[in-house]
LONU-473285 format. One record per residue (C-alpha): residue number from 1; residue in one letter; x negated, y, z. Coordinates in pm, 1 decimal, always signed. Example, Ala and Ser with C-alpha at 12.3 -4.5 7.8 and 13.67 -1.06 7.14 Angstrom:
BEGIN
<1,A,<-1230.0,-450.0,+780.0>>
<2,S,<-1367.0,-106.0,+714.0>>
This chain:
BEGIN
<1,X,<+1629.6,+2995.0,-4642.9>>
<2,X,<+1760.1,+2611.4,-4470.9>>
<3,X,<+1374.9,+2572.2,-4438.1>>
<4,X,<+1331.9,+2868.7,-4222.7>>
<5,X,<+1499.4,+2713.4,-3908.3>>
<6,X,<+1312.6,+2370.3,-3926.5>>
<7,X,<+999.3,+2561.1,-3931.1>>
<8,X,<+1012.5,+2615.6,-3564.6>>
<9,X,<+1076.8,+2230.5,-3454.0>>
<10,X,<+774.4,+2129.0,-3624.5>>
<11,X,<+589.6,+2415.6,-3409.0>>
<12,X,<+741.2,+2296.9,-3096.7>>
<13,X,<+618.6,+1910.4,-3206.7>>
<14,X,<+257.5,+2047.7,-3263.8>>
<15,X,<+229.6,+2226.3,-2951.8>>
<16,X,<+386.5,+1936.3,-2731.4>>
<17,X,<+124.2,+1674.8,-2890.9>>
<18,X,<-165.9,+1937.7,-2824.7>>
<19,X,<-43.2,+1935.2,-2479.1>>
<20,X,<+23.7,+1553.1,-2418.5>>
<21,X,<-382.0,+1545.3,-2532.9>>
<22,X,<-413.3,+1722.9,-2165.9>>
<23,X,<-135.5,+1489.4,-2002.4>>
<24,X,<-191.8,+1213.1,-1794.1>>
<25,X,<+53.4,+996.9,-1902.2>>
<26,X,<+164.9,+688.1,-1589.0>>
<27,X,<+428.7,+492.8,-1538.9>>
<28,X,<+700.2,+506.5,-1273.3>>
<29,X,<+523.1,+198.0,-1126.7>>
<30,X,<+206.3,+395.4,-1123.5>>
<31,X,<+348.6,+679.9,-927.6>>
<32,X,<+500.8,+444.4,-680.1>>
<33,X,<+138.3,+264.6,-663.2>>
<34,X,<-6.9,+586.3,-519.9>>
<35,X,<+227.3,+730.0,-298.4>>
<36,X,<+225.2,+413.3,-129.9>>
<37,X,<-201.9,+380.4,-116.8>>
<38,X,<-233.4,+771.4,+6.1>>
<39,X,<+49.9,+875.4,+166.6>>
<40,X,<-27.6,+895.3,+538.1>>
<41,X,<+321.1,+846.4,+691.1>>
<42,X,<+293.2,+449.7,+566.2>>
<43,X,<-104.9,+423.1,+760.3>>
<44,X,<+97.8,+562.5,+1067.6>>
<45,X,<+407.8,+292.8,+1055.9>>
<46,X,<+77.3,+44.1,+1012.3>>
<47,X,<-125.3,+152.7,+1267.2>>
<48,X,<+233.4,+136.5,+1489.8>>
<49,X,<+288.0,-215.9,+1409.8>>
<50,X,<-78.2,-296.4,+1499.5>>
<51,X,<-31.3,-116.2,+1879.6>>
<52,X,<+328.5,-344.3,+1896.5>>
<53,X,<+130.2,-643.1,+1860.3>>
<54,X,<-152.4,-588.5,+2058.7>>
<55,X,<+125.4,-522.6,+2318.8>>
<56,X,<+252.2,-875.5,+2220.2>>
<57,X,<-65.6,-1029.6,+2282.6>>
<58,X,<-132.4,-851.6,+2621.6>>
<59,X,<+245.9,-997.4,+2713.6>>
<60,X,<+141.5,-1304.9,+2672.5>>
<61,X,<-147.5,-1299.6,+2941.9>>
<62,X,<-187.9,-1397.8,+3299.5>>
<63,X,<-259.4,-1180.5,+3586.2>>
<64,X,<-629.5,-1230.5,+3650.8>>
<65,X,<-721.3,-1395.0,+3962.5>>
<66,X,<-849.7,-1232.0,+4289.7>>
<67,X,<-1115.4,-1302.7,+4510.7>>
<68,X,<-1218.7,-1172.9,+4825.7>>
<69,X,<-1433.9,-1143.4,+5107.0>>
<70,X,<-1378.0,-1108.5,+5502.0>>
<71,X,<-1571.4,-1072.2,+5787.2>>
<72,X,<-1529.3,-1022.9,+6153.6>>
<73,X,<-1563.8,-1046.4,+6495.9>>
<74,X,<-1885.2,-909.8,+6485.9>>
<75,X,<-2058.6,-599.2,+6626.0>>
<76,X,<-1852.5,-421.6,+6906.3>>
<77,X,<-1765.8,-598.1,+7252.6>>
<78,X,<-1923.9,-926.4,+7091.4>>
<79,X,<-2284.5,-804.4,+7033.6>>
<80,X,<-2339.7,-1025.7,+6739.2>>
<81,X,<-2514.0,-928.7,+6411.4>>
<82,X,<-2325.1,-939.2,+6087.5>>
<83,X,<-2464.3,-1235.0,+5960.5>>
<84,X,<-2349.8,-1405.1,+6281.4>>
<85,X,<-1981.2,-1298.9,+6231.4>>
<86,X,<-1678.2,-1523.2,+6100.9>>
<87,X,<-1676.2,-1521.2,+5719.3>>
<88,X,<-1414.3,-1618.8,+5522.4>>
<89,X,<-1404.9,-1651.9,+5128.6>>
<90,X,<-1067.4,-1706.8,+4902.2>>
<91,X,<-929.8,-1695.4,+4577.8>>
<92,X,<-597.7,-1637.1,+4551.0>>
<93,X,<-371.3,-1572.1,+4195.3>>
<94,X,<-13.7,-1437.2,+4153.9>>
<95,X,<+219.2,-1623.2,+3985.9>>
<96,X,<+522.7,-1527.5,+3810.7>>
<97,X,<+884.7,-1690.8,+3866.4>>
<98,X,<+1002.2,-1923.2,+3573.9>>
<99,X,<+1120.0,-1703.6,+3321.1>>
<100,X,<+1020.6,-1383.7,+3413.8>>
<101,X,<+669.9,-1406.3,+3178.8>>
<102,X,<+911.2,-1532.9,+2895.6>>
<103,X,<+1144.0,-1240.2,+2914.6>>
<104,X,<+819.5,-963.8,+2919.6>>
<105,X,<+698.7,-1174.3,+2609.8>>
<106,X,<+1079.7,-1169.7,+2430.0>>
<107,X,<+1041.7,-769.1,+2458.5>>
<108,X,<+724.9,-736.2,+2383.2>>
<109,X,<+807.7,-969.7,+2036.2>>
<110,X,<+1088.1,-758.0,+1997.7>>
<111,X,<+868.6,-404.7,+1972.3>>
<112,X,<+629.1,-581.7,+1728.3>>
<113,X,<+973.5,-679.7,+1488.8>>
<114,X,<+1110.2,-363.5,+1522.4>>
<115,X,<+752.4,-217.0,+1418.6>>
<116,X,<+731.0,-431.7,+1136.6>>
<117,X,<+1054.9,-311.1,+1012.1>>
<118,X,<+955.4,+9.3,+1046.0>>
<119,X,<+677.4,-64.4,+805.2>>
<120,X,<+929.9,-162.3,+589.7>>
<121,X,<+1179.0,+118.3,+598.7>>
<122,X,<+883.7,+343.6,+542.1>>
<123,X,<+790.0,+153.8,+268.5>>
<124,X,<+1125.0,+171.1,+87.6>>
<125,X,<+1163.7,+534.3,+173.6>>
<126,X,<+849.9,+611.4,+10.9>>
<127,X,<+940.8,+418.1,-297.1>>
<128,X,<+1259.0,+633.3,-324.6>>
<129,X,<+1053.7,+1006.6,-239.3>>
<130,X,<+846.5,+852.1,-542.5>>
<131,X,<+1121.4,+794.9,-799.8>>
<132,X,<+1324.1,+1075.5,-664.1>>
<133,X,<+999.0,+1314.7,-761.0>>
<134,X,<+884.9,+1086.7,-1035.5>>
<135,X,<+1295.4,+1208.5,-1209.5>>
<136,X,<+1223.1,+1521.7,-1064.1>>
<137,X,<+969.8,+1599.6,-1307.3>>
<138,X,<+1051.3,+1422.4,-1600.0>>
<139,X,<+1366.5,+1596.1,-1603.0>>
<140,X,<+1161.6,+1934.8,-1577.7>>
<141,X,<+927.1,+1833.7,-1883.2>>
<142,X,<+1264.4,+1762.7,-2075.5>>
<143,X,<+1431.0,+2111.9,-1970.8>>
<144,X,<+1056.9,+2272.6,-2118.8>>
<145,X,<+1100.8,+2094.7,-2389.1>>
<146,X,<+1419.8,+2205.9,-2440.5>>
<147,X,<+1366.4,+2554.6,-2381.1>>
<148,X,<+1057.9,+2548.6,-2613.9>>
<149,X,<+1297.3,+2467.7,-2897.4>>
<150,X,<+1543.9,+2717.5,-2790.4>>
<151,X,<+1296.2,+2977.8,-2815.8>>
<152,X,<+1103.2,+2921.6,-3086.1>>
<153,X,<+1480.8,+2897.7,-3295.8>>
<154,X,<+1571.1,+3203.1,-3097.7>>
<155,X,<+1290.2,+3344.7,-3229.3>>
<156,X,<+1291.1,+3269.4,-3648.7>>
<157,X,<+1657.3,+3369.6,-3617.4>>
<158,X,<+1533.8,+3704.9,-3430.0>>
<159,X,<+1322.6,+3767.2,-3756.5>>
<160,X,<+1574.3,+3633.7,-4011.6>>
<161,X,<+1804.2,+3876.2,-3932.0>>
<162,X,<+1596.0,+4136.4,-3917.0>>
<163,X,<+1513.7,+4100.2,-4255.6>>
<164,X,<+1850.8,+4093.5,-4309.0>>
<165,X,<+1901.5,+4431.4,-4163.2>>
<166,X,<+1653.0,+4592.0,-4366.2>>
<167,X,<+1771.0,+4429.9,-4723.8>>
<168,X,<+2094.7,+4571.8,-4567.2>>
<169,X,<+2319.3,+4287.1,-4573.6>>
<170,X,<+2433.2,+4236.8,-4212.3>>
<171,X,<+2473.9,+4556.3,-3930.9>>
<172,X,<+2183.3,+4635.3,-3700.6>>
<173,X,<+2463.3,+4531.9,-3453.1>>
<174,X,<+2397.2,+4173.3,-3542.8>>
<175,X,<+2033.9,+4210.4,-3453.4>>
<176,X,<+2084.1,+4326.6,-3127.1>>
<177,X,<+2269.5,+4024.3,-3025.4>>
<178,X,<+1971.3,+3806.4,-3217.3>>
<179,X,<+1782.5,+4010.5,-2950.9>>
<180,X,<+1993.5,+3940.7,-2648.9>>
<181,X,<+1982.6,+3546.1,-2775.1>>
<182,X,<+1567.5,+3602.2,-2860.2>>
<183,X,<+1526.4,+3739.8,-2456.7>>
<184,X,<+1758.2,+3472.4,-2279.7>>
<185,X,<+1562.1,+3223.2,-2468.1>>
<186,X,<+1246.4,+3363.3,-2350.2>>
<187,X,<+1363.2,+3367.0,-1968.9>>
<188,X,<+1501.9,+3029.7,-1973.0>>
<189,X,<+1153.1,+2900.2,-2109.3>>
<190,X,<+995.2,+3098.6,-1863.7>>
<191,X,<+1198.7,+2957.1,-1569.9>>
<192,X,<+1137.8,+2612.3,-1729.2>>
<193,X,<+802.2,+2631.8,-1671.7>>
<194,X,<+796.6,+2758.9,-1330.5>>
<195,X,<+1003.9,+2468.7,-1260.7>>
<196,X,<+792.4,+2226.6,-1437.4>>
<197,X,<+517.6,+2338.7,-1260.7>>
<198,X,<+658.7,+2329.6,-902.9>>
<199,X,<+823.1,+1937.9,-1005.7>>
<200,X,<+432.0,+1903.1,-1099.9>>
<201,X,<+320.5,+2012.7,-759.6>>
<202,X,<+568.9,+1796.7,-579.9>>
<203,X,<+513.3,+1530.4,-720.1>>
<204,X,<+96.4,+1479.3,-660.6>>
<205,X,<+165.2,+1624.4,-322.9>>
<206,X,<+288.1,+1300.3,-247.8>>
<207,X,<-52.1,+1122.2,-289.0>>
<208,X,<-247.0,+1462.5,-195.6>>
<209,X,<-358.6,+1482.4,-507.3>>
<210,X,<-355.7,+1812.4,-743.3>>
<211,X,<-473.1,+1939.9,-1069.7>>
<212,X,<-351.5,+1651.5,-1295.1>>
<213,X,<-88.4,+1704.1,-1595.3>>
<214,X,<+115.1,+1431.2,-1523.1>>
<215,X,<+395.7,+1291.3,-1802.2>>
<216,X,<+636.8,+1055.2,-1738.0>>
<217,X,<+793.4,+949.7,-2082.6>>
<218,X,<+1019.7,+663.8,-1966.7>>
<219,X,<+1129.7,+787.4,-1661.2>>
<220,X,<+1468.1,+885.3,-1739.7>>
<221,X,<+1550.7,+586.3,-1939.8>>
<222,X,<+1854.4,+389.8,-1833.5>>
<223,X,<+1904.5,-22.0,-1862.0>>
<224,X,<+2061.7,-152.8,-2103.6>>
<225,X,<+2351.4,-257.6,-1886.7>>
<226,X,<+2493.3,-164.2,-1553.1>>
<227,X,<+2333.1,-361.4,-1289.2>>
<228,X,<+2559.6,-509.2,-1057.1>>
<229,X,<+2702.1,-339.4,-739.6>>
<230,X,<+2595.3,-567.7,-399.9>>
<231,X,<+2768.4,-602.8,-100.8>>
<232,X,<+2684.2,-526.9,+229.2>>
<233,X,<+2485.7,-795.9,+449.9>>
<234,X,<+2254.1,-840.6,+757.8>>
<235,X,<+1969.3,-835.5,+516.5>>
<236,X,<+2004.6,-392.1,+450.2>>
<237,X,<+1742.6,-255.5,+658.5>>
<238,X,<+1938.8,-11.7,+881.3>>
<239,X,<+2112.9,-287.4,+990.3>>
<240,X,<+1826.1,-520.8,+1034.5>>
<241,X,<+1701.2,-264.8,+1279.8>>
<242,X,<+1975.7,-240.2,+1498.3>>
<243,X,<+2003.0,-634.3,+1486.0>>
<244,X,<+1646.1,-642.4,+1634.0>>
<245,X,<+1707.8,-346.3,+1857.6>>
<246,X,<+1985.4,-548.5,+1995.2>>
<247,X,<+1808.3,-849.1,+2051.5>>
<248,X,<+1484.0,-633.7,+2237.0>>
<249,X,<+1780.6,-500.5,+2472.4>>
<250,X,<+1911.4,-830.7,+2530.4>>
<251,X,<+1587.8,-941.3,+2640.1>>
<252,X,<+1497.0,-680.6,+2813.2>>
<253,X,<+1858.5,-715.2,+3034.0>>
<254,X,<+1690.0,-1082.6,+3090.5>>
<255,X,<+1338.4,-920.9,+3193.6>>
<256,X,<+1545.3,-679.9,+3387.5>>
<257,X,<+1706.0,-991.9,+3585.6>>
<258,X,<+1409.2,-1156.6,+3647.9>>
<259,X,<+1201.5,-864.2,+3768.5>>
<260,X,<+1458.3,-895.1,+4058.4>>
<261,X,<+1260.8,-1164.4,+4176.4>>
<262,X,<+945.6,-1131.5,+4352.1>>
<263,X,<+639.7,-1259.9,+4231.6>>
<264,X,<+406.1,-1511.3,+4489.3>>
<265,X,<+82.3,-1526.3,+4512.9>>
<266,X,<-123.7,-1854.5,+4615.8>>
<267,X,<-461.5,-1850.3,+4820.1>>
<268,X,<-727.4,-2081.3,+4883.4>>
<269,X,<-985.4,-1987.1,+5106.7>>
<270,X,<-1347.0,-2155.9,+5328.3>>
<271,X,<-1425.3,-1977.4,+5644.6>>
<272,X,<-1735.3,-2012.1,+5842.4>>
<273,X,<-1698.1,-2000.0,+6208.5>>
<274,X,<-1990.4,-1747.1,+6387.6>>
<275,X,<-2022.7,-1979.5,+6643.4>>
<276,X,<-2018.0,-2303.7,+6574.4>>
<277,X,<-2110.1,-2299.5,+6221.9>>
<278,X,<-1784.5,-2514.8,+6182.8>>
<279,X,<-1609.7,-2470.0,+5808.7>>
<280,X,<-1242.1,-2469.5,+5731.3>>
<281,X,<-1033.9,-2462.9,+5418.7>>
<282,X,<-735.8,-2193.4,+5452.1>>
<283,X,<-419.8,-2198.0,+5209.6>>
<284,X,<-167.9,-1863.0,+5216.3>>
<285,X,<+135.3,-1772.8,+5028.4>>
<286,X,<+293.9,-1458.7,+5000.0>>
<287,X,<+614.4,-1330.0,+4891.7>>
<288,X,<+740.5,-978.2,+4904.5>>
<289,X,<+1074.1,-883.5,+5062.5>>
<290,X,<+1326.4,-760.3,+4806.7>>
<291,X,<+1441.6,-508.2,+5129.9>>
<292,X,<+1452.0,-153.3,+4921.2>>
<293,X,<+1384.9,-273.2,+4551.3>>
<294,X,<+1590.7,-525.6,+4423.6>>
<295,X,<+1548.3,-387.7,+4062.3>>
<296,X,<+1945.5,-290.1,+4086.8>>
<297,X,<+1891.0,+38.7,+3828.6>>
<298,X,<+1704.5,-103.4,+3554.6>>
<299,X,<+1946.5,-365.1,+3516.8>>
<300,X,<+2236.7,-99.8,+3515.2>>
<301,X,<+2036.2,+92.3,+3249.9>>
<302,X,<+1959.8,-229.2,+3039.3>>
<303,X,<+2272.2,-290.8,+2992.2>>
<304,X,<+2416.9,+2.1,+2924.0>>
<305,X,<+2155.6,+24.3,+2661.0>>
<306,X,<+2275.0,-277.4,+2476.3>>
<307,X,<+2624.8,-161.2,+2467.2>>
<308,X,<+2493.6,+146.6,+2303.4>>
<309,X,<+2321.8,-51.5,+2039.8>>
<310,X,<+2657.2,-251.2,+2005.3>>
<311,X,<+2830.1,+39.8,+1940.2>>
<312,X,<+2562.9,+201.0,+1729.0>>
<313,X,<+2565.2,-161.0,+1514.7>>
<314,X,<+2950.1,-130.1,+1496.8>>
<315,X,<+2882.7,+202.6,+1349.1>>
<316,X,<+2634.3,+197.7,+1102.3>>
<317,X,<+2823.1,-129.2,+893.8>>
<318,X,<+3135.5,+133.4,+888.7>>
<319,X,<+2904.2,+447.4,+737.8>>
<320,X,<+2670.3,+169.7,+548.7>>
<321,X,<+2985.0,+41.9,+381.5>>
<322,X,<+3103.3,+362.2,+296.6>>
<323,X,<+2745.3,+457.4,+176.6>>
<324,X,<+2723.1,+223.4,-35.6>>
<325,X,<+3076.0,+252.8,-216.5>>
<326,X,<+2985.7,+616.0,-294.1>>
<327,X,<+2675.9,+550.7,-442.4>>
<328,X,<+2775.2,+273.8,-655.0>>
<329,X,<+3081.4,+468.1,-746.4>>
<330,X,<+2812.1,+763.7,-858.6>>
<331,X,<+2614.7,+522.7,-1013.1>>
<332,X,<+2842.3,+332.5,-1236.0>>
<333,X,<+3027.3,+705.5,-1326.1>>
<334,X,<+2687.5,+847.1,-1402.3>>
<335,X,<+2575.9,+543.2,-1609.8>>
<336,X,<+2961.7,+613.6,-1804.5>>
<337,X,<+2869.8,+945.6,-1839.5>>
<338,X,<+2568.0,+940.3,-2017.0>>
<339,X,<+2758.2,+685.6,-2269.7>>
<340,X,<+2995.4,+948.5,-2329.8>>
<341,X,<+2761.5,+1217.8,-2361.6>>
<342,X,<+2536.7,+1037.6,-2599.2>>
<343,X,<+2855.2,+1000.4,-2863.8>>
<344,X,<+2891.4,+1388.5,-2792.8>>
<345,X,<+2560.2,+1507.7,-2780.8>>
<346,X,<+2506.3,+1367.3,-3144.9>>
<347,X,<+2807.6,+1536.0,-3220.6>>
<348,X,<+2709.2,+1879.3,-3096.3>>
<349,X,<+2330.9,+1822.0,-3226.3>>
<350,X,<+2487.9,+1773.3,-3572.7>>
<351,X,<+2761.3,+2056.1,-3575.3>>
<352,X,<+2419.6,+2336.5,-3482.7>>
<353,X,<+2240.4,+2208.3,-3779.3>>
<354,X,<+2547.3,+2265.3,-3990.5>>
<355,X,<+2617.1,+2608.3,-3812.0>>
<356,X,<+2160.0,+2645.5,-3942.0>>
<357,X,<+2250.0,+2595.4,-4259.9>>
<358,X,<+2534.3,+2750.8,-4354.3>>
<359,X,<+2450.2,+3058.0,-4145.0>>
<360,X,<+2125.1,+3041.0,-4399.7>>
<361,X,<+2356.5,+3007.2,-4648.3>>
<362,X,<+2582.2,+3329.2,-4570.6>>
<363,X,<+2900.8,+3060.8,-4499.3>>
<364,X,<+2900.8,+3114.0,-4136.4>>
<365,X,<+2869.7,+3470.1,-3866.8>>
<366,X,<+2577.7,+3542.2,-3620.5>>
<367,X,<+2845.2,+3422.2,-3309.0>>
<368,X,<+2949.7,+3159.7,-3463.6>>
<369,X,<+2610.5,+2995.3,-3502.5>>
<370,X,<+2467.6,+3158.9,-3123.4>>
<371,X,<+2749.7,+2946.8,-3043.0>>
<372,X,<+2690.0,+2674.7,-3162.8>>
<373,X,<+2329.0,+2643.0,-3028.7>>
<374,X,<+2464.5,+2726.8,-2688.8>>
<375,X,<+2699.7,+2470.1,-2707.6>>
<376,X,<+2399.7,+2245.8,-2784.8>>
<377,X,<+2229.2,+2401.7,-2478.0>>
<378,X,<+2496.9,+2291.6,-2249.8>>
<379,X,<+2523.4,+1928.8,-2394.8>>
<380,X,<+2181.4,+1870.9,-2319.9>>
<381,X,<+2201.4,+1993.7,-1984.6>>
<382,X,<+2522.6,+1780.0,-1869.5>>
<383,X,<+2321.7,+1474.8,-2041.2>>
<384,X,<+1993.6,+1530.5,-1870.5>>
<385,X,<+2235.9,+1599.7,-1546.4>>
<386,X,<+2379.9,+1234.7,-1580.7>>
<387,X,<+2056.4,+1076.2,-1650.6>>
<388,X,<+1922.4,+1280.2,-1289.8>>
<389,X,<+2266.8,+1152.7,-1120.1>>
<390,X,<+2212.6,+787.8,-1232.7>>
<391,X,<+1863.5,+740.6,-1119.3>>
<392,X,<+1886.6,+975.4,-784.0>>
<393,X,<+2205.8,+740.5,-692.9>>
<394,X,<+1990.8,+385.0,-803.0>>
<395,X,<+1695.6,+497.6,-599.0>>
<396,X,<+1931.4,+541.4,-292.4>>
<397,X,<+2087.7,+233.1,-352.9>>
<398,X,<+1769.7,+122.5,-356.9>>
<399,X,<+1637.8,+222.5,-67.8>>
<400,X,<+1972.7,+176.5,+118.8>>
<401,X,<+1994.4,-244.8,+45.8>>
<402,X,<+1634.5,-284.9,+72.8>>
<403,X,<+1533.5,-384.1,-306.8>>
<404,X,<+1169.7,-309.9,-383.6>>
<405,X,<+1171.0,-256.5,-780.0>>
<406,X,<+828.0,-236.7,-746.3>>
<407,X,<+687.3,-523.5,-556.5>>
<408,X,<+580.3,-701.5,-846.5>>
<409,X,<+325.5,-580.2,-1062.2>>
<410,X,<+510.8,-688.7,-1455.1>>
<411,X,<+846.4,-468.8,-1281.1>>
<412,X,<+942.3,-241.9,-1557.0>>
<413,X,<+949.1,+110.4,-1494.0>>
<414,X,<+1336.2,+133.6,-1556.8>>
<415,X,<+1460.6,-208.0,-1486.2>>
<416,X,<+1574.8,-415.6,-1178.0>>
């Protein structure tokens, strides 16, 4: 009778191999690899960072030159023919007070950073969507799997008992409650599917791709040791954006400045007399009058957009501090967890297959081993929960101090 309930774990480990014969198995690296080549919110941040520095280039140019043409004192009162008129030709070419070209190029430099960090944000967030899904799903497979077992045991107890009823040696009442066990098992398998599936769907919508069994063995492995918490620095992305949003408002309170000052522009001209045929160089400057706009509001507004992004810097190293505390706390209790829960789980694993046999064995009652394999169930669950907790917290921590696991090609899949 003890070989009756193994019977339905070697099922379970025949079906699973005939269905990792379908499954594509990849790597977390993998994963990353094409969310990063297809998604198209990373082509956008590029194609961004492209416009910034074409906008850095164009800040860099002079004004093109003028010329122009003028004639006169012909037709009218005078009676002479065009081409008998005064003609004048010139060139002329504004030119920009020291430091006001400087300042355009400083914000225009500034866009192109910020841009680039943008890339890089994008980049990072993408990485943690990846990992976050990549969990996701593994942790979906293992519930299957779990449930799979559950119900296939559910199910050779369901008939043991049976036959127990009808050699009468236990109440029909005890197969009514191997009946209640035999349909809960079958729901939670069924919901463990749907929710494989959907983790499935999630995950290759990512990439836009579909169709594909995906596995993910090594996914929910942990290191070996806690990695190291890190301290805040200059160097965590959100801050590195505000630093370079604060230094494109500082420059553009400089432009701002400067663009109080009027530009000149510088002429050189030859005119023709009608007359006398005689020819004369001309020379002209001109300068506007700063009368009406002395560029008085967009220095107001400059500056009161770099005290913003003071106080928004100020800010975000108070909530970025306190970010990061909670998610290393999460980590590191998460990482304890699954310690604890490994000791336990073997525990639990080895009290049902006592409960298997000695319930086989007449030593032990119907509740006593539905117990026990729910108190299996649960085990399983709060481990798989601390193995979600650990990696969802890493990826964030992750993402939130700008560490790319994967931007070397020999990174392992659960390493750092």
């Amino acid at each position: 009778m003890s070989r009756f309930f193994f019977l339905p774990g070697l099922a379970v480990c025949l079906m699973a191999a005939g269905l990792a014969q379908a499954e594509q198995r990849l790597t977390l690296a993998d994963v990353t690899q094409r969310v990063l080549q297809q998604h198209p919110r990373l082509a956008a941040a590029a194609a961004r960072e492209a416009a910034a520095t074409g906008r850095a280039d164009q800040a860099a140019v002079f004004a093109n030159p003028e010329i122009s043409f003028t004639l006169e004192d012909f037709s009218g009162d005078t009676g002479l023919r065009a081409r008998d008129g005064n003609a004048t030709w010139a060139l002329s070419q504004p030119f920009s007070l020291p430091g006001k070209r400087r300042a355009r190029r400083d914000v225009a430099e500034a866009d192109r950073r910020l841009a680039t960090l943008s890339v890089s944000e994008q980049r990072l967030a993408l990485i943690r969507l990846a990992r976050d899904a990549s969990v996701d799903l593994a942790a979906a497979d293992t519930r299957r799997r779990h449930a799979m077992q559950a119900r296939a045991l559910a199910q050779r107890l369901h008939d043991a008992v049976a036959a127990r009823v009808e050699a009468g040696k236990v109440s029909p009442v005890e197969l009514a409650r191997a009946g209640v066990s035999l349909a809960a098992a079958e729901r939670a398998e069924r919901l463990a599917t749907r929710q494989h599936e959907l983790a499935q769907s999630r995950l290759q919508a990512l990439w836009g791709g579909a169709g594909e069994v995906i596995s993910l063995p090594e996914v929910l492995e942990l290191p070996d040791s806690l990695p190291s918490a890190s301290a805040l620095a200059d160097t965590v992305p959100a801050l590195q954006r505000l630093l370079a949003e604060r230094e494109r408002q500082q420059a553009a309170v400089r432009e701002a400045s400067r663009n109080g000052l009027p530009d000149i522009t510088l002429s050189a001209g030859l005119k023709r007399e009608a007359v006398t045929r005689d020819e004369s160089l001309q020379l002209g400057v001109a300068v506007p009058l700063p009368l009406f706009d002395r560029n008085q509001g967009e220095r107001r507004a400059a500056r009161a957009e770099l005290a913003a992004v003071e106080a928004d810097l100020a800010s975000a190293r108070q909530e970025l501090a306190q970010e990061l505390a909670r998610l290393d706390m999460e980590r590191e209790a998460s990482f304890r967890e699954v310690q604890q829960l490994h000791a336990m789980l073997a525990v639990t694993e080895k009290a049902a297959n006592a409960l298997q046999e000695g319930y086989a064995a007449g030593k032990f009652s119907l509740m006593d081993l539905l117990d026990g394999q729910r108190a299996l169930v649960e085990a399983q669950e709060a481990d798989l929960a601390a193995h979600v907790a650990f990696h969802r917290s890493d990826a964030a921590l992750d993402e939130l101090l700008g560490r790319d696991p994967f931007s070397s090609p020999t990174h392992s899949a659960t390493g750092h």
